[in-house]
Each structure stands twice: as structure tokens, then as C-alpha cells.
VMD Tcl script that draws the C-alpha trace (Angstrom):
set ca {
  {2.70 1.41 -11.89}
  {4.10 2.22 -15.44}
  {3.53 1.64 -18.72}
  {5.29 -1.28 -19.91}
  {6.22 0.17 -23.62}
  {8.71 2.35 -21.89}
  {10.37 0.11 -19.57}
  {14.12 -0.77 -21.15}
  {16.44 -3.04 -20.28}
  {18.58 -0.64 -18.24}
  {15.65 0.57 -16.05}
  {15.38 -3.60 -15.51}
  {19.15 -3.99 -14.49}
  {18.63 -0.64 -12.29}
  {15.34 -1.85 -10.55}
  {16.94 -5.56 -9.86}
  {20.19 -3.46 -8.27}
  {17.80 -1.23 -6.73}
  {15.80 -4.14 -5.15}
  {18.68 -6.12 -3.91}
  {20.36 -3.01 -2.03}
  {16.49 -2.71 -0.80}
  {16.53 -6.47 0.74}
  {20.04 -5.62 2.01}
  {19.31 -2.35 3.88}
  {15.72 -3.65 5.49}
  {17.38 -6.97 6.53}
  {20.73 -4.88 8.14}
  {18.39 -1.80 9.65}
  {15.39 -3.65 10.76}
  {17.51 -6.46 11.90}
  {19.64 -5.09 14.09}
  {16.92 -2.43 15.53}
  {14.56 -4.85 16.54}
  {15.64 -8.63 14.80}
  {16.02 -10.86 11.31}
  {12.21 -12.10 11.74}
  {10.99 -9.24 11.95}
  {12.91 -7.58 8.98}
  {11.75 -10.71 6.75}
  {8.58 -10.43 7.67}
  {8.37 -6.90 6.48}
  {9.89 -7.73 3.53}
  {6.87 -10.92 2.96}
  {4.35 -7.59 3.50}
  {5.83 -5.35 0.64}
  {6.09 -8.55 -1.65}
  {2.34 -10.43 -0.64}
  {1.16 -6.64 -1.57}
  {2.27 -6.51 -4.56}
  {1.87 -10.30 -5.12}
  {-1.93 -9.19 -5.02}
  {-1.74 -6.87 -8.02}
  {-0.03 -8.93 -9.82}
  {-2.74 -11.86 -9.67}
  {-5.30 -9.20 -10.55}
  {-3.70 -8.35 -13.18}
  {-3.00 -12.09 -14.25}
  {-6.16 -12.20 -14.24}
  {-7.35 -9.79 -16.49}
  {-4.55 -10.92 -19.02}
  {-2.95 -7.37 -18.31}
  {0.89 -7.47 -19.51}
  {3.28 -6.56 -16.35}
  {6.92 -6.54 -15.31}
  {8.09 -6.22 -11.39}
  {9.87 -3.25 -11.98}
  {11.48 -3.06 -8.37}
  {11.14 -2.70 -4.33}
  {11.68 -0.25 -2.28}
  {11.79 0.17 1.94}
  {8.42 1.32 1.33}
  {6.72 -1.03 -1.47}
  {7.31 -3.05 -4.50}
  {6.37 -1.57 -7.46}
  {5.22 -3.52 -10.62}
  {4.77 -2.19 -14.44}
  {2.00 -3.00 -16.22}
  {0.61 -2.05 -19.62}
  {-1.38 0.87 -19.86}
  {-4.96 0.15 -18.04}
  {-7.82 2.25 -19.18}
  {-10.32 0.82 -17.96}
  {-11.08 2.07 -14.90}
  {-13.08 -1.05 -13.68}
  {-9.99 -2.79 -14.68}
  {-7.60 -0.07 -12.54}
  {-9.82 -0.86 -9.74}
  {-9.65 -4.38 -9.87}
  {-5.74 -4.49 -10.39}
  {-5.57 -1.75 -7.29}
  {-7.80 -3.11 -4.47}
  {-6.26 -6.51 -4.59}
  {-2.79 -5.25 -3.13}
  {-4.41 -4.52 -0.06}
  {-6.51 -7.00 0.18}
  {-4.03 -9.59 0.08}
  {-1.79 -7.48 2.85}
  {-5.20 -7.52 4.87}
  {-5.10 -10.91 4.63}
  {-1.96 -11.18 5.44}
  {-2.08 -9.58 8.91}
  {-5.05 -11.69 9.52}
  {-2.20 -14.91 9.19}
  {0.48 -12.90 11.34}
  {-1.89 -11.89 14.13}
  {-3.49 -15.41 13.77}
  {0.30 -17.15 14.68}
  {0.95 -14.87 17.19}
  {-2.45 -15.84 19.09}
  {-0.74 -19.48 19.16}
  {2.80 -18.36 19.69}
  {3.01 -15.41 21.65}
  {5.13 -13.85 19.76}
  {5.33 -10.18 19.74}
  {7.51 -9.92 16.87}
  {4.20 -11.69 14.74}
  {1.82 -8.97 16.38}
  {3.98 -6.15 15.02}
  {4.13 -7.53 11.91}
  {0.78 -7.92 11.60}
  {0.28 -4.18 12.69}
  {2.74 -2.98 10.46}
  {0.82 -4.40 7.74}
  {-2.17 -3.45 8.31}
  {-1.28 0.42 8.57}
  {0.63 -0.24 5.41}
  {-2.04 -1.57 3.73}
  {-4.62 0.94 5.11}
  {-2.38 3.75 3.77}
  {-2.48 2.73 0.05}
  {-6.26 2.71 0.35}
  {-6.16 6.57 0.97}
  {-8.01 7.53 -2.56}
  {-4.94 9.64 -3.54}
  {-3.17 8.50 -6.74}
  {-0.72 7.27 -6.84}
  {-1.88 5.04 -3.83}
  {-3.95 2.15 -4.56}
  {-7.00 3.92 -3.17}
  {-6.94 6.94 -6.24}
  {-7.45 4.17 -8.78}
  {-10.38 2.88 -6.79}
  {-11.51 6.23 -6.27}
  {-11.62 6.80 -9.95}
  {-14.12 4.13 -10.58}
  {-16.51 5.80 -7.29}
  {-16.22 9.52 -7.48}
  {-13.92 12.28 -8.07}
  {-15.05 13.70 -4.40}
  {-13.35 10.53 -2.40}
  {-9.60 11.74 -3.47}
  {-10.47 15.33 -2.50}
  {-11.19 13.50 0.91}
  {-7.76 11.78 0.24}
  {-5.99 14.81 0.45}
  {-7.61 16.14 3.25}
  {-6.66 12.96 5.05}
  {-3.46 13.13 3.63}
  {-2.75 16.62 4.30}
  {-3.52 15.98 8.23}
  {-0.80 13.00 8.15}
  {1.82 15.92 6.74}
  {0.73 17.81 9.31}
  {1.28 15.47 12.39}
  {4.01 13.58 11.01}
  {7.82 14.19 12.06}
  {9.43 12.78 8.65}
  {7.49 14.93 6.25}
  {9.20 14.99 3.20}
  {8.22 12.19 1.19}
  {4.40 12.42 1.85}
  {4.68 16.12 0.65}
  {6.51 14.88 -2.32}
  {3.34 11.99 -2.35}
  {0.74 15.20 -1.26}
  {1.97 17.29 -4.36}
  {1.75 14.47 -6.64}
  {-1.75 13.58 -5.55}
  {-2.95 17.07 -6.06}
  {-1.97 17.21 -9.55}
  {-2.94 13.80 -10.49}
  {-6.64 14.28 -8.27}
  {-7.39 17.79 -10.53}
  {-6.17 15.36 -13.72}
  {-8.66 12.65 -12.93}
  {-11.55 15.44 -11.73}
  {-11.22 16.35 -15.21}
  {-11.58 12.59 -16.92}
  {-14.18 11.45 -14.67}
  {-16.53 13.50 -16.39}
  {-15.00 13.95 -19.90}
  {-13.59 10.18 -20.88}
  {-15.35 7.17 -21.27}
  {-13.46 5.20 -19.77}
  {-14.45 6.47 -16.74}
  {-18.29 5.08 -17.66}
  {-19.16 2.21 -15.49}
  {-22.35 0.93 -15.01}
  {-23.98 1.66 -11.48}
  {-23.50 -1.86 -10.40}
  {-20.39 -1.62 -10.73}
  {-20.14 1.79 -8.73}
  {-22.41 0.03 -5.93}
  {-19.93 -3.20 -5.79}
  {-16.50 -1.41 -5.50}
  {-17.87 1.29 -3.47}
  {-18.93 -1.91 -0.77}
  {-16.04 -3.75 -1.14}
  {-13.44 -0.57 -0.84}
  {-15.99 0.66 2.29}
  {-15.32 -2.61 4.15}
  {-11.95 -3.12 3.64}
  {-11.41 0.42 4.56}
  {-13.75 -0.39 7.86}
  {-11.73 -3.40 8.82}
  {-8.54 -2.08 8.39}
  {-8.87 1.02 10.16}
  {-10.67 -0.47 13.29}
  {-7.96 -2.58 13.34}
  {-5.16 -0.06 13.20}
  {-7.69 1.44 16.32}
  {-7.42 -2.08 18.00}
  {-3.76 -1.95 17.93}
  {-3.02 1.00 18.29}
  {-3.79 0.97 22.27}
  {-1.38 -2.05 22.76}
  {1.16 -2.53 20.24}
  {3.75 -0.18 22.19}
  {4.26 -3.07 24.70}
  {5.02 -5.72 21.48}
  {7.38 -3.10 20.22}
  {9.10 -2.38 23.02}
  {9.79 -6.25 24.10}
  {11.67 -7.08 20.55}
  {13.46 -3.73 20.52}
  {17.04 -3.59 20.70}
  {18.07 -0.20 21.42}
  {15.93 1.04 23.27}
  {16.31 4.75 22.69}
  {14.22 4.00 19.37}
  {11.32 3.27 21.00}
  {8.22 5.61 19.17}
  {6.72 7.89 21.56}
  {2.91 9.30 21.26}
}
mol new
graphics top color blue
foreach p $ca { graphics top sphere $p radius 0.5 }
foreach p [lrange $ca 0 end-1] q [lrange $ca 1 end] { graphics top cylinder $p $q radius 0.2 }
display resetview
């Protein structure tokens, strides 16, 4: 999320290019791995994400632009939050609305059957669980900033392990660098700006919330963990793609 002051026109006509060749390559790759539902479906989870920070923001009267979408998230611009009660409120409610979102995939495929619903509605919720790691730029280091500076060291623990037993590395060292930088920038704040001054209510009520929807999401990343190979493997197409443990 950027400020919106320095958002021009060309970045617009670059981040509407950018997002079409975005719908284009999920829709071709995803479709023809596995099939068009699913590849829309993925799409609805990167868009209902986002959807969620922008209501927040709505909300709060906060200025924003959708500045773009990428195979791995939309991305909107906003103007420059300093509240960090604010930040926190504009942050949590992308994954809360992809939370809820799984909860309506997984809910259809208990009447349908369908495994291409049930992977949907594990894909989201390990998206959605991932931007909750308290590492800025995820979702979960602008929720961290309103708890304590110690949760995004945790963040990069955690996030140093998924480098570590991941197979496509690059970006989430690219993510891992950025986090350590920005975690050191907002160690610094937490203790020396005001606007990092919340009341302990507040602390107490975003600390609950962020608990629980970290709770639910990861023992339901556990839950389908165990079974979701099977789902996978009946809409796969080529079959030599099929993720092995």
C-alpha cells in the first residue's frame, strides 16, 4: 500500500496493463493446469482480499486508489495512514474477508462435492493466513505495530523457516529482506512516535481479534492439510504437477 500523493497517471495506465496481463496469465496457467473454475475462483480470493481493505478504509474516510493485481495479490494505494489503530484496522480486514471467504467455498463444496470448491477454499485460507505473518509489508506487520514490536521479530523467524523449506525461494527472500529492514524501522517508532500510542484497550482488542483469526486460520490450514492432496489430484490435468510432501 502506497501513498496516494505519488501515484501518477502513468503508474495508473501501467497497473491497469499490469492487472489485465495478471487476469490473462492466472485464467490461461491455472486453467489449463487444473480448470477455468478454479482459476476464477482464485482470482475472486485476491480481489474479496483486497475488497476487505478497501471497505476498511471506506470506512475510516481514508483516500485510496486500486493500484493493481498481481498472481499473488491485489494491491491498493491509499493515503498515508499514521495512525496505527487506523493501519490495523485497514490491515486485518483483508484477511478477514478471505477467511470468510473460504468459509463460503468450503460451505458449497459440503453441498456440491466439488473438489475444485475445497481447493479453493484451501488456497485461501493459506493465502490469507500468510498475510497475517506480522512482517511488513504483510498485513500482519501493520497489526503487529499496534501490539508489539516483538510479534514481527516472531514474523521473521516464521518467515525465515518458510525460506528455508520452500523450493521457490526467491521472492520470500526478496519479502524476508524487506521485512527485516522495515521490522528494525518500526522497532524504532514503536517506542519513539506517537502515533504508535494506543490506549491498552485497544492493544487488548486487536491483540484478541488478530489471536483468533490467526487460531482459526491455521487449524484450518492443519485440517486440510491431511486431505486436500486427494481434491488436488482429482481436478488436475497433468498430472506430473501434482505437489509432493
Amino acid at each position: 500500500m502506497v501513498n496516494t500523493e505519488t501515484f501518477t497517471k502513468k503508474q495508473k495506465i501501467i497497473s491497469i496493463l499490469a492487472s489485465i496481463f495478471t487476469v490473462f496469465f492466472i485464467i490461461v496457467v491455472l486453467g489449463i493446469l487444473f480448470n477455468i473454475y478454479l482459476a476464477i475462483g482464485y482470482l475472486f480470493i485476491l480481489i474479496i482480499h483486497e475488497m476487505g481493505h478497501c471497505i476498511a478504509a471506506k470506512i475510516l474516510n481514508i483516500k485510496i486508489i486500486f493500484s493493481g493485481l498481481t498472481p499473488f495479490g491485489a494491491y491498493i494505494v491509499h493515503e498515508d495512514i499514521k495512525d496505527c489503530k487506523k493501519s490495523a484496522f485497514v490491515s486485518i480486514a483483508g484477511p478477514l474477508f478471505g477467511g470468510i471467504l473460504a468459509l463460503i467455498y468450503y460451505l458449497t463444496y459440503s453441498f456440491t462435492g466439488n473438489s475444485t470448491l475445497v481447493v479453493l477454499s484451501f488456497l485461501s485460507v493459506v493465502f490469507n493466513l500468510f498475510n497475517l505473518i506480522p512482517v511488513k509489508p504483510l498485513d500482519g506487520g501493520h497489526i503487529a505495530a499496534i501490539i508489539s514490536p516483538i510479534l514481527s521479530y516472531i514474523g521473521l523467524v516464521v518467515l525465515l523457516y518458510i525460506v528455508i523449506i520452500s523450493k521457490d525461494r526467491i521472492f520470500l527472500i526478496i519479502l524476508l529482506a524487506i521485512g527485516i529492514g522495515s521490522t528494525y524501522e518500526q522497532s524504532k517508532a514503536y517506542y519513539n512516535n506517537k502515533d504508535f500510542k494506543v490506549d491498552r484497550n485497544s492493544k487488548v482488542k486487536y491483540t484478541l481479534f488478530y489471536g483468533t483469526l490467526l487460531l482459526l486460520l491455521g487449524l484450518s490450514t492443519l485440517y486440510f492439510y491431511s486431505n486436500i492432496e486427494a481434491s488436488i489430484i482429482d481436478i488436475i490435468r497433468i498430472k506430473s504437477h501434482i505437489p509432493t510432501r
